[in-house]
C-alpha positions as CSV (number, residue, x, y, z in Angstrom):
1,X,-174.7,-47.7,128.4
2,X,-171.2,-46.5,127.4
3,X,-170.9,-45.5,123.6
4,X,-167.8,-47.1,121.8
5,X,-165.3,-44.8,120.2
6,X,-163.4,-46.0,117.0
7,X,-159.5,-45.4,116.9
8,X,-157.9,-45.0,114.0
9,X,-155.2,-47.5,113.6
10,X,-151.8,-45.3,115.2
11,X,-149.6,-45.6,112.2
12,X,-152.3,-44.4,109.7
13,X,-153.3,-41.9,111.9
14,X,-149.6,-40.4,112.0
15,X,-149.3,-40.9,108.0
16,X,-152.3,-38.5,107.7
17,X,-150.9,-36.2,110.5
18,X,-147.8,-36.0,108.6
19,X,-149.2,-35.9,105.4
20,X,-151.4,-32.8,106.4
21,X,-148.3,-30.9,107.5
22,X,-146.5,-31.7,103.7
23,X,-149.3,-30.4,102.0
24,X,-150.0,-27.1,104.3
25,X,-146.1,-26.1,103.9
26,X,-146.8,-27.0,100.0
27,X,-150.0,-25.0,99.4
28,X,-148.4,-21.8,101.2
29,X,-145.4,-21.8,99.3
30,X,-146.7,-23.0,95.9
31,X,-150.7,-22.4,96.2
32,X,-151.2,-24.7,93.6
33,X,-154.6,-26.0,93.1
34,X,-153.9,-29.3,93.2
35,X,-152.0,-29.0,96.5
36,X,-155.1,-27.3,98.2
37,X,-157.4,-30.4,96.8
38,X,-155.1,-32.6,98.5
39,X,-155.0,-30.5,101.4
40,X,-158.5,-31.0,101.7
41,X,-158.6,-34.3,101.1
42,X,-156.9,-35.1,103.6
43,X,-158.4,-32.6,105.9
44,X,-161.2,-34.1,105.4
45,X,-159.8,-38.1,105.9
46,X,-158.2,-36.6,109.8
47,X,-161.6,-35.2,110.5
48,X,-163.6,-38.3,109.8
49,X,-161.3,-40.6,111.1
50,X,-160.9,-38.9,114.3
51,X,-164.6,-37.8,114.4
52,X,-164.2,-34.0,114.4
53,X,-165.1,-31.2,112.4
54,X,-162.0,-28.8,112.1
55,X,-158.5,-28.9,111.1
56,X,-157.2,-28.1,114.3
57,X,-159.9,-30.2,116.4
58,X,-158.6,-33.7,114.2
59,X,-155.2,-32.3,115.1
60,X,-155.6,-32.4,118.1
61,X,-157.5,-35.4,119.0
62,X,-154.8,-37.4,116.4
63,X,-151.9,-36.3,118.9
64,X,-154.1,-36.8,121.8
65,X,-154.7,-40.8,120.1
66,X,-151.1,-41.1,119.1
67,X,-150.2,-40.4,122.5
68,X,-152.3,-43.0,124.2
69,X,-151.3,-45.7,121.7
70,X,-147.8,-45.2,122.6
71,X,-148.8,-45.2,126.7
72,X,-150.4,-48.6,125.8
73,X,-147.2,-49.9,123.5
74,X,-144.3,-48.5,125.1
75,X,-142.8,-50.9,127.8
76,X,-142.8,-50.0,131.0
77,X,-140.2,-47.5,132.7
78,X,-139.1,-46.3,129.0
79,X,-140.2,-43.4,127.1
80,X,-142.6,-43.1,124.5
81,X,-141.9,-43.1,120.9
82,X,-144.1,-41.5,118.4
83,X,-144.4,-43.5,115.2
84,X,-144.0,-42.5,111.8
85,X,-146.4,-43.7,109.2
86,X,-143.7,-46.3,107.9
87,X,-144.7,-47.9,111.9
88,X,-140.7,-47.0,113.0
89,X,-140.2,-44.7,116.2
90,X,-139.5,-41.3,115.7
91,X,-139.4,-38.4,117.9
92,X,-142.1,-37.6,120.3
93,X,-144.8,-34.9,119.4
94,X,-142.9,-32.7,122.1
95,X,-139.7,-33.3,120.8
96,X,-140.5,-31.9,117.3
97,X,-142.8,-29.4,118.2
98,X,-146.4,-29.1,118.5
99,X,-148.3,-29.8,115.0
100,X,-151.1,-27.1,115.5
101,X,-150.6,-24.1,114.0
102,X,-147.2,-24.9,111.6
C-alpha cells in the first residue's frame, strides 16, 4: 500500500520560501529579536508543510515541489516558470540562484 504525500499548495510554498530568505538577510544584518522569532516561525511553517526537520532539508524539498508543480503546469515545449507568492512567473530557481545557503 502506497503512503500519500501532502503538497503544499505551489504559490504558498514559494511565499514561505521567499519569506525565509527576507527574514535570514534581516536577522544577520539587524539581529533583532523580533526578526529571529519570525525567522523561526517560519522555519518552522517550511518544515511542517514540507514534512522535514531542518532549514535546509524544507529548502530543499520546497524547490524540489516547486519544481515539479511547474513540470505539471507549464505547457509543453516551453520553459518553466517559477512562481512568486503573488501566483505570477518569475525567474526559475536556477536563474536566481540556488536558495540554500544565502
Amino acid at each position: 500500500m502506497r503512503t500519500a504525500v501532502l503538497m503544499a499548495n505551489p504559490v504558498i510554498l514559494r511565499g514561505l520560501v521567499d519569506r525565509y530568505h527576507e527574514l535570514l538577510t534581516q536577522d544577520s544584518a539587524q539581529g533583532s529579536p523580533e526578526a529571529r522569532c519570525q525567522l523561526e516561525d517560519v522555519t518552522y511553517t517550511l518544515c511542517v508543510s514540507t514534512g522535514t526537520r531542518t532549514a535546509d532539508e524544507a529548502l530543499a524539498v520546497a524547490e524540489e515541489q516547486l519544481t515539479a508543480a511547474l513540470r505539471v503546469t507549464a505547457p509543453r515545449g516551453e520553459r518553466p516558470t517559477a512562481l512568486t507568492a503573488a501566483g505570477r512567473p518569475d525567474r526559475t530557481p536556477f536563474e536566481r540562484g540556488s536558495c540554500v545557503g544565502r
